[in-house]
C-alpha positions as CSV (number, residue, x, y, z in Angstrom):
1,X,-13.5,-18.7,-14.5
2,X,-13.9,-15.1,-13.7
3,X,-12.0,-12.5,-15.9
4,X,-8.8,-12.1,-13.9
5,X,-8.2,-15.8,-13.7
6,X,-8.4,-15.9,-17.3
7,X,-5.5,-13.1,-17.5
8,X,-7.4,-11.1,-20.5
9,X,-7.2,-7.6,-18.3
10,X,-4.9,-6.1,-15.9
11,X,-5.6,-4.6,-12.4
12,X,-6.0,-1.2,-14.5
13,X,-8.5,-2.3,-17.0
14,X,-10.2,-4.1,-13.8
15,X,-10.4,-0.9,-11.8
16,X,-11.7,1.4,-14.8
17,X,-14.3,-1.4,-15.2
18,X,-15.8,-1.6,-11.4
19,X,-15.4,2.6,-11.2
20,X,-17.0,3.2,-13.7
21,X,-20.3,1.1,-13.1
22,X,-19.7,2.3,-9.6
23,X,-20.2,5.6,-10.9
24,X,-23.4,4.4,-13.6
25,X,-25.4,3.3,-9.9
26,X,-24.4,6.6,-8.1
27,X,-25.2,8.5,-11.2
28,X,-29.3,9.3,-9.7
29,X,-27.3,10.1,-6.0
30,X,-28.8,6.4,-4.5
31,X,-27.6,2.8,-5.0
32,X,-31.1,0.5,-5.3
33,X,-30.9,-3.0,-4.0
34,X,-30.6,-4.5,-7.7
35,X,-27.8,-2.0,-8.5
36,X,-25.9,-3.4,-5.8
37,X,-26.3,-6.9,-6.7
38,X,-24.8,-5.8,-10.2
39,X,-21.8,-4.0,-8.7
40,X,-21.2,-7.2,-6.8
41,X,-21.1,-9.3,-9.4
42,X,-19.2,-7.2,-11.5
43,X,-16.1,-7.3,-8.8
44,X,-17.1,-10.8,-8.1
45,X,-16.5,-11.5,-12.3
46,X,-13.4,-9.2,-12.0
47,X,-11.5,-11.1,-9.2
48,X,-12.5,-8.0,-6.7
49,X,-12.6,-8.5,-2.8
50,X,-16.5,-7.3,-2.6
51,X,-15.4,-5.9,1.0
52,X,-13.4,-3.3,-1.2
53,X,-16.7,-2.5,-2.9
54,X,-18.9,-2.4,-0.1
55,X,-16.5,-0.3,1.7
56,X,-17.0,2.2,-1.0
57,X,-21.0,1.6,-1.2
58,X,-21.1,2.4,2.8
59,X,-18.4,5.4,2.2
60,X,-21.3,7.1,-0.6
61,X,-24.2,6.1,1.0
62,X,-23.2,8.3,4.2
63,X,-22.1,11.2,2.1
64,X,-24.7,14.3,2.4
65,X,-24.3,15.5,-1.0
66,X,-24.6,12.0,-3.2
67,X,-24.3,13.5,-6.8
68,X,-22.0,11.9,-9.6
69,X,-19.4,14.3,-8.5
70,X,-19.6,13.6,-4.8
71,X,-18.0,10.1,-5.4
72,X,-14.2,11.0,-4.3
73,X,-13.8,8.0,-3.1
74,X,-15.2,6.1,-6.7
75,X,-11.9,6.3,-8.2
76,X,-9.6,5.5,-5.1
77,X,-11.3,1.9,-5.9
78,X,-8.3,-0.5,-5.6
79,X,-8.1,-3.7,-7.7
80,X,-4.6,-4.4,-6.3
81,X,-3.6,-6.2,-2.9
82,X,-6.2,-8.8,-1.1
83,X,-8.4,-9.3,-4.3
């Protein structure tokens, strides 16, 4: 039973959770293959639709400047609707 089945965090606590090891694998500007995996099971253990986090891996990966403060997008992750 992944964490949002059990009910012991809300879409909040979810979304602070998944941004911010979103942000720990952008922090070097590149997302290795074995950071990725993590991410995805982090959304996967969160309840998270993992085209919502690919989405936001594709979004970084094509951005020219990829340091930790050229993730806009990192904390427009959404945890709520289709998850």
């Amino acid at each position: 039973m992944g964490i949002q089945q059990s009910g012991l965090i809300d879409d909040q606590a979810r979304h602070i959770v998944l941004e911010t090891a979103f942000r720990v694998a952008c922090a070097d500007g590149t997302i290795e293959s074995e950071e990725k995996q993590k991410l995805q099971a982090v959304a996967k253990a969160l309840g998270i639709n993992e085209g919502v986090l690919e989405l936001e891996i594709d979004t970084f990966q094509r951005q020219p400047d990829r340091s930790v403060g050229a993730t806009p997008r990192a904390s427009g992750l959404n945890t709520a609707g289709g998850m």
